[in-house]
C-alpha positions as CSV (number, residue, x, y, z in Angstrom):
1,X,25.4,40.3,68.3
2,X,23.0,42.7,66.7
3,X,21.8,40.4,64.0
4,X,21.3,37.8,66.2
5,X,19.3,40.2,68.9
6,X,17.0,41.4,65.2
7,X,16.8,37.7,64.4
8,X,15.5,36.6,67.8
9,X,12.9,39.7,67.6
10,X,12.0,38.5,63.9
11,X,11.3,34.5,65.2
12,X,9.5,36.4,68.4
13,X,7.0,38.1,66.1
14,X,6.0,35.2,63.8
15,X,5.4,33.4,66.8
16,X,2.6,35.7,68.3
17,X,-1.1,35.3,67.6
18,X,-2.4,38.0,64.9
19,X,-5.0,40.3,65.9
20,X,-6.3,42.4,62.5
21,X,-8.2,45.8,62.7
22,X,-9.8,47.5,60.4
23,X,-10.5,51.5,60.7
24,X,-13.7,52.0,58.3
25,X,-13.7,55.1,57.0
26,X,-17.0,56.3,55.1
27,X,-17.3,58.2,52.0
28,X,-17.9,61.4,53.9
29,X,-14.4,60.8,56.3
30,X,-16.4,59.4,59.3
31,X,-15.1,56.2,61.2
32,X,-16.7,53.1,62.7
33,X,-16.0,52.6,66.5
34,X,-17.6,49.7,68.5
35,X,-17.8,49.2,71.8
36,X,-17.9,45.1,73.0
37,X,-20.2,43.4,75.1
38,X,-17.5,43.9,78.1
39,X,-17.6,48.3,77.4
40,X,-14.7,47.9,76.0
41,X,-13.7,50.6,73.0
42,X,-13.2,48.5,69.6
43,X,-12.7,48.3,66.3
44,X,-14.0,45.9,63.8
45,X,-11.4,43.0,63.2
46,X,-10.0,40.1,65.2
47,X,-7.8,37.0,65.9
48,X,-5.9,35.6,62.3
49,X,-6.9,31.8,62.4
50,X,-3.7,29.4,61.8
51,X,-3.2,29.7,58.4
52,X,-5.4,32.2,57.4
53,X,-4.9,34.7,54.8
54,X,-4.7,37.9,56.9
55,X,-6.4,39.8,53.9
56,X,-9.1,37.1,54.1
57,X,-9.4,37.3,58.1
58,X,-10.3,41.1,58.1
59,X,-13.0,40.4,55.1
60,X,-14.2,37.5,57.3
61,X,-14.2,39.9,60.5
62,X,-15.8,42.9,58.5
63,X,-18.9,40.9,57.4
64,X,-19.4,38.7,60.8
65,X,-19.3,41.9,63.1
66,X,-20.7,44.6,61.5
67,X,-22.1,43.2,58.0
68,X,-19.9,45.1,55.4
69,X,-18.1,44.1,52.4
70,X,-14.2,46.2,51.9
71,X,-11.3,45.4,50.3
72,X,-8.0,47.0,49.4
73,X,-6.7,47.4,53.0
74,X,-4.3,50.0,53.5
75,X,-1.6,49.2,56.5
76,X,-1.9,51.8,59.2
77,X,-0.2,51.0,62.6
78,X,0.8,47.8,64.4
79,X,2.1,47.0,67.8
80,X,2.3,44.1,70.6
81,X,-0.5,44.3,73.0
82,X,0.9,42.3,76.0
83,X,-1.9,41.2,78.3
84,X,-1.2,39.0,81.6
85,X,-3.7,36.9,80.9
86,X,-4.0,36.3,77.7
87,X,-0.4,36.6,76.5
88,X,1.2,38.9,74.1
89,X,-0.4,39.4,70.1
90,X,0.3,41.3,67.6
91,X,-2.0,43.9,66.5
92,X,-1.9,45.1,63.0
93,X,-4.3,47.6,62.0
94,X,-5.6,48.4,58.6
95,X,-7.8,51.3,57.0
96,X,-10.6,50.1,54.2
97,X,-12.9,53.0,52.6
98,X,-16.5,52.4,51.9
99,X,-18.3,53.7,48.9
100,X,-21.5,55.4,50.9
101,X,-21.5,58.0,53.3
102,X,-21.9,57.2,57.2
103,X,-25.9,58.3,57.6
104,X,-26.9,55.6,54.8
105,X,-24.9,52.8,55.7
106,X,-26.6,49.8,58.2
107,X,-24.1,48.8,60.9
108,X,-25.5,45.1,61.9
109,X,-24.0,44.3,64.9
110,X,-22.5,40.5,65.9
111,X,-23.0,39.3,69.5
112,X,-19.6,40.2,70.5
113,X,-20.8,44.4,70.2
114,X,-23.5,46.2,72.1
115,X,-22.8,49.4,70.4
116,X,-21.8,51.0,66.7
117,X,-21.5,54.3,64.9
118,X,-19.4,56.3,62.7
119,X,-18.4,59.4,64.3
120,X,-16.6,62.4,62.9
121,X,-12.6,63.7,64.6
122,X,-14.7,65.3,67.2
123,X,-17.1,62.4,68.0
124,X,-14.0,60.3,68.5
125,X,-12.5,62.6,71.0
126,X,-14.8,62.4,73.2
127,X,-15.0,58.9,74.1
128,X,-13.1,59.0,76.8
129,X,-11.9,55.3,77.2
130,X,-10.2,55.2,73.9
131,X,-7.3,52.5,73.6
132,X,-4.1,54.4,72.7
133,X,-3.3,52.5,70.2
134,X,-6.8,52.8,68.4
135,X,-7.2,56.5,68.8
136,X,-3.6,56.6,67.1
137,X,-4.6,54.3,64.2
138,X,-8.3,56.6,63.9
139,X,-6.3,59.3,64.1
140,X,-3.7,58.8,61.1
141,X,-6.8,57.6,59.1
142,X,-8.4,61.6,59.7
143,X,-5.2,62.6,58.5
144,X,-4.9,60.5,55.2
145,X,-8.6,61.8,54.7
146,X,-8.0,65.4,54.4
147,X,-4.9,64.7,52.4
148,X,-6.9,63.1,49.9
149,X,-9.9,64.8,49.7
């Protein structure tokens, strides 16, 4: 009974749409945060395409929404968003680290985002409509920081 119920959840999953996020980090530990067209709190990323290379997706996403180049994507977090009206996805979040600091790099917004900026632990705290799930995923990405600094 319990392998089936795991194999059930397993053929669940690879059904679901993909949604890959990256949290930016800069070279001085700061974090990109967007914020759509709709207000709501965002990071850069977005929906896997059927048979797409997830790696390839979150490059893709990177240089459409905010015009940056990363690669060697760390895995962070994941977890099913379930929305009523637009079903259940998968969100996978990922962490990529630029080579420049925060004050000298160009965020060039897409369409989809009225608002960018890297902000520091305290920056982040204070947005005050933070998705859980982000804020978690920003949050481990601080913590890796210090560690490695």
């Amino acid at each position: 009974m319990y392998w089936q119920q795991i194999e059930e959840s397993k053929m669940d999953l690879e059904n679901l749409p993909v949604s890959a996020k990256v949290v930016v980090v800069s070279k001085d530990g700061k974090v990109l945060v967007l914020r759509k067209s709709s207000g709501i709190v965002d990071l850069p990323g977005g929906k896997v395409e059927k048979g797409e290379d997830l790696f390839e997706a979150m490059e893709r996403e990177l240089k459409e929404e905010v015009g940056f180049k990363a690669k060697n994507f760390q895995f962070v977090t994941s977890w099913v968003k379930t929305n009523k009206s637009l079903g259940d996805r998968l969100v996978i979040v990922f962490e990529a680290h630029l080579k420049k600091k925060a004050k000298k790099m160009e965020v060039k917004l897409s369409d989809e985002h009225i608002w960018g900026k890297f902000l520091c632990p305290e920056g982040v705290d204070e947005i005050g409509d933070m998705p859980l799930g982000y804020g978690n995923a920003i949050g481990l990405c601080f913590n890796r920081f210090k560690v490695n600094q």
